[in-house]
Backbone bond lengths (Angstrom), bond angles and torsions (degrees), N, CA, C in turn:
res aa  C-N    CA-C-N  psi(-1)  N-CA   C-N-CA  omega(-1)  CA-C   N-CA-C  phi
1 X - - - 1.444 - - 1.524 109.25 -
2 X 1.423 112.89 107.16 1.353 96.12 160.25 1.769 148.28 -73.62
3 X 1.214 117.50 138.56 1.207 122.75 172.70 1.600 116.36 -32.51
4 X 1.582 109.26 118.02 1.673 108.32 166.21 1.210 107.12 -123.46
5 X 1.525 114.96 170.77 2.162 106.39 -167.66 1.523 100.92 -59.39
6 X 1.195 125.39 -10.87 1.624 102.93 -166.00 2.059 94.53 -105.60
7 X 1.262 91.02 -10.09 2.013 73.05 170.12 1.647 109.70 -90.72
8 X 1.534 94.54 -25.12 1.411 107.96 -173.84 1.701 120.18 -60.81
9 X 1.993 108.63 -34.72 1.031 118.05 -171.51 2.225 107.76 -84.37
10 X 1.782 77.65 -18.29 1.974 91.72 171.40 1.748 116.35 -45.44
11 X 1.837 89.42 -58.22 1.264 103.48 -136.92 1.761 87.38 -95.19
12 X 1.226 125.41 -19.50 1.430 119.56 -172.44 1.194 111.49 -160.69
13 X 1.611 99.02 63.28 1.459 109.88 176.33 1.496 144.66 32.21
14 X 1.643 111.53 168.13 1.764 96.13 -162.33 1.653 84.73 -100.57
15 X 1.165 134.99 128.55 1.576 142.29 169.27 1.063 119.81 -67.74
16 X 1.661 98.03 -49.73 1.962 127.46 -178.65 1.714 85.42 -64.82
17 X 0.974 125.86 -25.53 1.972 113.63 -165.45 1.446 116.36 -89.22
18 X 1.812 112.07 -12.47 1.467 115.59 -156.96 1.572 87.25 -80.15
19 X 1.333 106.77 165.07 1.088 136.74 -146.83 1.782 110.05 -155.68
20 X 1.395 117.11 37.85 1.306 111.60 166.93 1.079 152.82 -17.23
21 X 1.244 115.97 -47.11 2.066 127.74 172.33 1.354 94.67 -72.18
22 X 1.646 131.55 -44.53 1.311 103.54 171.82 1.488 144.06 -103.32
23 X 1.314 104.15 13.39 1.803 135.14 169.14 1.611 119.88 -69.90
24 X 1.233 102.13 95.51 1.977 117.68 175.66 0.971 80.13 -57.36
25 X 0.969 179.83 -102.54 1.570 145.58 -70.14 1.809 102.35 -138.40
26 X 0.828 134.22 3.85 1.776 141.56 159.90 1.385 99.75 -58.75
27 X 1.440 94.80 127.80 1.421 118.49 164.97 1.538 122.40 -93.73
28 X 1.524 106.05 124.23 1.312 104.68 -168.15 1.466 138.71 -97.58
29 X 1.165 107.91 60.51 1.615 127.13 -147.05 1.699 106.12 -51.41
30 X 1.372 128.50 -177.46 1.096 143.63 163.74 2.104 115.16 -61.52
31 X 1.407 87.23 -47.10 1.512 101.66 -171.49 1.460 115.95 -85.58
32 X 1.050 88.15 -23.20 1.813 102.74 171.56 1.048 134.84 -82.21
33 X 1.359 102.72 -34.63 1.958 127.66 149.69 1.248 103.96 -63.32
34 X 1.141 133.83 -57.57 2.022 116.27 -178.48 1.454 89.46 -47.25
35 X 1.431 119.98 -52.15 1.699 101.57 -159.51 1.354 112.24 -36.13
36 X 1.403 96.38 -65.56 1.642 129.35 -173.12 1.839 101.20 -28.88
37 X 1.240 89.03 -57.86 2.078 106.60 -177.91 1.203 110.31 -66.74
38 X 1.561 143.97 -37.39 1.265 149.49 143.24 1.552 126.35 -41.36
39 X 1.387 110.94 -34.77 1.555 102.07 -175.33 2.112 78.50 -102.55
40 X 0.563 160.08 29.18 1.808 150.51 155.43 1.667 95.28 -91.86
41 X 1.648 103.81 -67.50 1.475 90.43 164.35 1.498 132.06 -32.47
42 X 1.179 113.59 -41.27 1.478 120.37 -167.34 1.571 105.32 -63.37
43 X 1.719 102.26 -53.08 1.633 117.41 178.68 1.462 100.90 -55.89
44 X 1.348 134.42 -57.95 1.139 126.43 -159.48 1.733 112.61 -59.18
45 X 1.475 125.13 -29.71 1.040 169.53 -135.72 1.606 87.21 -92.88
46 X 1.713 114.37 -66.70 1.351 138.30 -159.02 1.698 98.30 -72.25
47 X 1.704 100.53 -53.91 1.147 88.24 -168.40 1.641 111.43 -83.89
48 X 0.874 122.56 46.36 1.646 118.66 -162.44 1.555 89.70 -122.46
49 X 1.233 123.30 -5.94 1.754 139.85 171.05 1.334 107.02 -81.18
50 X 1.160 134.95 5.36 1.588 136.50 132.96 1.648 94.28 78.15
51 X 1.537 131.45 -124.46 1.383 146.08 -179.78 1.139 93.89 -80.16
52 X 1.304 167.74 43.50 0.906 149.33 147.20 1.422 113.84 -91.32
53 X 1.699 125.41 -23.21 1.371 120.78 174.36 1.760 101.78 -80.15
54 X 1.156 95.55 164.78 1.722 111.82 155.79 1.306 100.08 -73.53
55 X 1.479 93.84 141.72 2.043 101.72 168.99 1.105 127.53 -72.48
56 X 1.544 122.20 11.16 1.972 115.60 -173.00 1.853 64.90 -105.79
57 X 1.544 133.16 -83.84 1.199 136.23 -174.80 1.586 120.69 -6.44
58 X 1.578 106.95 -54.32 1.332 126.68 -173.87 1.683 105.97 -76.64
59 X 1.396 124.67 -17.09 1.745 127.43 173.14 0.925 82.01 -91.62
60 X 1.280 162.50 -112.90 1.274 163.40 -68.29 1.568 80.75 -107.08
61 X 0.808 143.75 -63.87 1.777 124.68 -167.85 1.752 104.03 -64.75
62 X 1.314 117.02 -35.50 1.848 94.29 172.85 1.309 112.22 -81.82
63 X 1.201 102.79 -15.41 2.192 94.72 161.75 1.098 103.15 -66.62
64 X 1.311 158.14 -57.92 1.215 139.43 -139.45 1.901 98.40 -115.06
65 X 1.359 98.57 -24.76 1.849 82.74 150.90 1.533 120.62 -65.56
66 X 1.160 113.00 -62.89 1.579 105.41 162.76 1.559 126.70 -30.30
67 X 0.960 102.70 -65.54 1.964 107.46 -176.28 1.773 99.70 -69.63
68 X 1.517 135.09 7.21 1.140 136.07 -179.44 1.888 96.08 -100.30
69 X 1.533 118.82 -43.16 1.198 112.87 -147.13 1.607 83.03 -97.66
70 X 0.999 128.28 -63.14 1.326 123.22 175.76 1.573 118.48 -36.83
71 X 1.277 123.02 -35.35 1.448 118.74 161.07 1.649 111.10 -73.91
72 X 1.202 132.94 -31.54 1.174 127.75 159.34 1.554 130.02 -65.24
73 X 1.201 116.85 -18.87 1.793 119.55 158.07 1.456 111.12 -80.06
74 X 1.172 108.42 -22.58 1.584 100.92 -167.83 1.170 114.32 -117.60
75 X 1.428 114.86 31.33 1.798 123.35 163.93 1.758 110.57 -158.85
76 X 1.248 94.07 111.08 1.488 106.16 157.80 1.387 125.31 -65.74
77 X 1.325 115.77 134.68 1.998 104.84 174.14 0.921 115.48 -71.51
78 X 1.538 109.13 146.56 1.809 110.64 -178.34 1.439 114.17 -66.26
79 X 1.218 136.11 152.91 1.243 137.21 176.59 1.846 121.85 -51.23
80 X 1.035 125.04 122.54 1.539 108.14 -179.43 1.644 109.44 -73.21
């Protein structure tokens, strides 16, 4: 039987679906935290373009800057 996305997403999960800031069970590595600190940069970066976003566009990026930095004060990476 070959593999199609929905046996594929069965048998070895949806990746595109994880959801880190709100996953008890995410591991919070060293390298994974730069990510984390790299894409906030990125937002901060985005939103630093003033009127140039649309305003539903422009909330939705300080929500998820917010729920980025606040998960970044409040978790250290586990030790490798």
């Amino acid at each position: 039987m070959a593999a199609t996305p929905v046996t594929s997403r069965l048998v070895y999960g949806a990746l595109g679906d994880c959801r880190s800031l709100a996953c008890r069970n995410s591991a919070l590595t060293s390298g994974n935290r730069d990510a984390h600190a790299r894409h906030l940069a990125e937002l901060d970066q985005t939103l630093a373009q003033g009127d140039r976003l649309a305003p539903y566009i422009r909330h939705r990026l300080q929500q998820q800057r917010q729920e980025f930095a606040e998960f970044l004060t409040g978790h250290t990476p586990e030790p490798t």
